[in-house]
N, C-alpha and C positions, 0 to 999 in steps of 0.2 A: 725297332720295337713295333708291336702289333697293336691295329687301334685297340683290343679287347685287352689287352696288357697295360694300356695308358688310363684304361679308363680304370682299368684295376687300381692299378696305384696313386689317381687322381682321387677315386673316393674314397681306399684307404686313409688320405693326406686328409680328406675333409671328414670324416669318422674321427678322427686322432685330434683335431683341431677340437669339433663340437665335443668331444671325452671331456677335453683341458677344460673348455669354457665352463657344463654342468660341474666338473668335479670342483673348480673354486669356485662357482656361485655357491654350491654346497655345502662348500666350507666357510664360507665369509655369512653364511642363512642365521645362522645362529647368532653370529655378532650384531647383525644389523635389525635383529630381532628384538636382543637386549638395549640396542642405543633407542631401539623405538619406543619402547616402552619406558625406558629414564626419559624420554623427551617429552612423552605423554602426561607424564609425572610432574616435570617442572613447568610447562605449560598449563597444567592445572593449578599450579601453587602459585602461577601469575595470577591465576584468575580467568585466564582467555581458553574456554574447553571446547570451543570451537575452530580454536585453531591446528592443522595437523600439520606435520613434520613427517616428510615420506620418503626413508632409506632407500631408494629403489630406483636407477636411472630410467630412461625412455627404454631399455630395450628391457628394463624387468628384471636386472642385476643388482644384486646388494652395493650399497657404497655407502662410507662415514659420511658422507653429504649431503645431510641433505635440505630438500626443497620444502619450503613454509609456504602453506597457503589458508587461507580463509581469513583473512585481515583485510579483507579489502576495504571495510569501511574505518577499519581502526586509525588512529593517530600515528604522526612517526617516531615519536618517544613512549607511546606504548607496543607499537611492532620494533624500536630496538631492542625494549627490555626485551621480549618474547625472544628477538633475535639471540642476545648478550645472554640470555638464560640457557637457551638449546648448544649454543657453540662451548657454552662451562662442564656439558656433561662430559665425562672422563671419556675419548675415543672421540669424539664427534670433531669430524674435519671443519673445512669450510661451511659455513651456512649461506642459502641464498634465498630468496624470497620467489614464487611461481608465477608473479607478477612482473618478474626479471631486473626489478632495483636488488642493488645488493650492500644497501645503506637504506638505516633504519632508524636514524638519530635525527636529534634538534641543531644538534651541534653539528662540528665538522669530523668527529671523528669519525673511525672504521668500527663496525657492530662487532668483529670478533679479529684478535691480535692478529698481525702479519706473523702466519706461521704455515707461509705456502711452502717453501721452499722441501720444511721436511715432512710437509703432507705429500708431494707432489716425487718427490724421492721416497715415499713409503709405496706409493702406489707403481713406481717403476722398480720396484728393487727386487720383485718377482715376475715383472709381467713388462711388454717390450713393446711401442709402439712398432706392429708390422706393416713392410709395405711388399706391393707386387714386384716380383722378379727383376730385378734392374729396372725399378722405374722410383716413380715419385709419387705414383697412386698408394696413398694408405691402402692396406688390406679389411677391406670391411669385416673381416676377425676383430682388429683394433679398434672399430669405431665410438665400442662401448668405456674402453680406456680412455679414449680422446674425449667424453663426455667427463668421465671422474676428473682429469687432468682441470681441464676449464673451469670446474665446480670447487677444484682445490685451489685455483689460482684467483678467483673474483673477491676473495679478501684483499687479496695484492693490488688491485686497480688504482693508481696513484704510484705506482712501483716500475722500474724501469726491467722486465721481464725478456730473456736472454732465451733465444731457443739455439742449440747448436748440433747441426747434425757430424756422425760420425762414422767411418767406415772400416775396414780389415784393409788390409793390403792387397786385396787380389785385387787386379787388372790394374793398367796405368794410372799412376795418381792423378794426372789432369783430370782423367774421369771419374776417381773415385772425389777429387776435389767438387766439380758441377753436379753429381749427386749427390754426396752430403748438404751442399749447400741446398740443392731442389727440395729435396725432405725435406731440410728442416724451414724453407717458404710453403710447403702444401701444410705442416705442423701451424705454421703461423695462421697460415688462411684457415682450415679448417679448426681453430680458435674464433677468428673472428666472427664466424660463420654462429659461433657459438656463444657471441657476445660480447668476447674479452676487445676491448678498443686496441686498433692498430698501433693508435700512436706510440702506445705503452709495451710493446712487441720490439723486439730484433733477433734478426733469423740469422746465421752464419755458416759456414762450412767448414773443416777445417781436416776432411776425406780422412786421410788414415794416421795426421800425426799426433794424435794424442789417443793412444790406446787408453782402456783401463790398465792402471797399475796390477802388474802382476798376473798379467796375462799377452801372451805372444801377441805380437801387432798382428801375424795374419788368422788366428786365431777369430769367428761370424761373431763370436759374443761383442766384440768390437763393433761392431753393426748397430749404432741405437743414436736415439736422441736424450741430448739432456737441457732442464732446464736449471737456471741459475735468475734468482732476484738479485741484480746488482745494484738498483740503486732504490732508495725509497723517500718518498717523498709528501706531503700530507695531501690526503685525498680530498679532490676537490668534485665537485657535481662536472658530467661531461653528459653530453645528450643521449652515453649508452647508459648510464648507473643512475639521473636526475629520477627522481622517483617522477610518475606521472598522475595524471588524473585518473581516479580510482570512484 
């Protein structure tokens, strides 16, 4: 193949990639439009109109999660309610705070139900953590997913959180075995990296024997990670969620 032919179909691949990303931020615009504006709403009917609620990850993509800020002088039983009011609107995933606690209470509880599991499968059930060509490097195409993921899971902190990576059957399973397992430790890392505490993490491999049901094992759709809350347990303050000096 001719370098002017590679580079052809190199840029082609990244034209088709940037299509995918604008055309679902452009569709999720609208949604995350409307949770904005109910969040605006109930945050005023707390009383707190200085506080905002910002649909919008670090790269500027919509997501149901989102980040509270301007409470920094407020109490922590008045940023739960603010919290327990934003998380009741209808669509709104995980909530977290831009101070980076993701507890808002006097008490021990969690500021919004443990309901990672089917936030975190809503947000993979269209869209695929990518990585590089037989390697373990996410694709920075994904990195904006690996952001919503961690943001749907920091309600779970106190939860025994399962990452498990998966492969097709092409090439030797010993090597589809140490790649699945790699994924799914750079998934782990590139979590904590984002907050989520290790100790609450387990990474596995398990290469090509568990396809999805109902699709040929060597069938790329096989290719993904998933996660699973196995165990749960009542959230207690750790040096990543202790709310700090503000």
């Amino acid at each position: 193949m001719t370098r002017s032919a590679w580079f052809a179909i190199a840029a082609g691949a990244l034209l088709s990639a940037a299509t995918a990303i604008a055309t679902s931020a452009l569709l999720d615009r609208p949604l995350a439009n409307r949770l904005s504006e109910q969040a605006e709403r109930v945050i005023a009917d707390v009383g707190r109109n200085g506080v905002t609620a910002t649909f919008t990850n670090r790269f500027g993509w919509p997501t149901r999660h989102p980040l509270l800020g301007g409470a920094e002088e407020l109490d922590e039983a008045t940023r739960a309610k603010i919290a327990r009011a934003v998380a009741a609107v209808p669509g709104v995933g995980g909530v977290s705070w831009a101070d980076g606690t993701t507890r808002a209470s006097s008490s021990s509880e969690a500021i919004v139900p443990l309901r990672c599991q089917d936030d975190v499968e809503a947000l993979l059930r269209a869209r695929t953590i990518r990585f590089e060509e037989g390697s373990a490097n996410i694709d920075a195409v994904s990195l904006g997913l690996v952001d919503e993921v961690a943001a749907a899971l920091r309600p779970c902190l106190g939860s025994i959180i399962a990452i498990t990576g998966h492969t097709d059957t092409s090439g030797p399973e010993p090597g589809n075995l140490t790649l699945s397992r790699e994924r799914a430790n750079a998934v782990l890392s590139a979590l904590v990296q984002r907050g989520i505490p290790a100790d609450g993490l387990r990474a596995r491999g398990v290469g090509s024997a568990e396809p999805v049901p109902g699709l040929d094992s060597g069938d790329p759709a096989n290719r993904r990670i998933e996660f699973s809350v196995i165990a749960t347990v009542p959230v207690r303050p750790t040096p990543v969620d202790t709310p700090g000096p503000r």
